[in-house]
N, C-alpha and C positions, 0 to 999 in steps of 0.2 A: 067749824060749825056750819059754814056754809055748804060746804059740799055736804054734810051728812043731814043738812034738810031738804036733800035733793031724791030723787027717786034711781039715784045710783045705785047696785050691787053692789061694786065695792069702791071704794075709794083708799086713794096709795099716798101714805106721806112720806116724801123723801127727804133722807137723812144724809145723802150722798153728795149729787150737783148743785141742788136747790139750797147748802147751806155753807154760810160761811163757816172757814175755818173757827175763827173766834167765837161764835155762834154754837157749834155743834151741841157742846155738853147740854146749854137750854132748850135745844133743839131737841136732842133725848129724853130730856125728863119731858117736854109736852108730849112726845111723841107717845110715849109707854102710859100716859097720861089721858089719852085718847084714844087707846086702844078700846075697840067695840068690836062686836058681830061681821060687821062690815070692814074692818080698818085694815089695810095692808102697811106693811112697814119696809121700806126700800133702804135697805143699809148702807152703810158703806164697805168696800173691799175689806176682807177679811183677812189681809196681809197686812192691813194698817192697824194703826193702836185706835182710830177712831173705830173701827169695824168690828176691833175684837170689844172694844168697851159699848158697842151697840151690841153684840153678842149677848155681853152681862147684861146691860140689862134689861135687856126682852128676857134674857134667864129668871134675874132676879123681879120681874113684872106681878102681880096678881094675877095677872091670868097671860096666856102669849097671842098673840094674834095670829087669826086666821092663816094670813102668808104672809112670808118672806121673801122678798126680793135679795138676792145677790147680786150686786154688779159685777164685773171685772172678772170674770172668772177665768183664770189659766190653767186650771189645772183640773183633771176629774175629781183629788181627791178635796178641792174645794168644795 
């Protein structure tokens, strides 16, 4: 809420470093929860099971957000 009553473009919440393991799942649902105009959404790795269930559910969201961050990338066809 803070950052988005700032005069930011965009602002990134991250799903990756910034969260504990234990955390993650609650960490997802605010996340998709707070998806706006402005929201970026910084995943986790897409090799992991936290990454692919940030996948779902930015999939399964009302609306997707603006961008996506990918960390960790090895691969092109990542």
């Amino acid at each position: 809420d803070k950052a988005l009553a700032t005069d930011a473009s965009v602002i990134c919440i991250d799903l990756e470093d910034a969260v504990a393991p234990s955390d993650k799942a609650s960490a997802r649902a605010a996340a998709v929860a707070a998806i706006g105009p402005r929201t970026a959404i910084r995943i986790n790795g897409v090799r992991t099971r936290a990454g692919l269930a940030d996948l779902l559910a930015l999939g399964d969201a009302p609306s997707p957000p603006p961008l996506v961050l990918v960390p960790m990338v090895e691969s092109a066809d990542e």
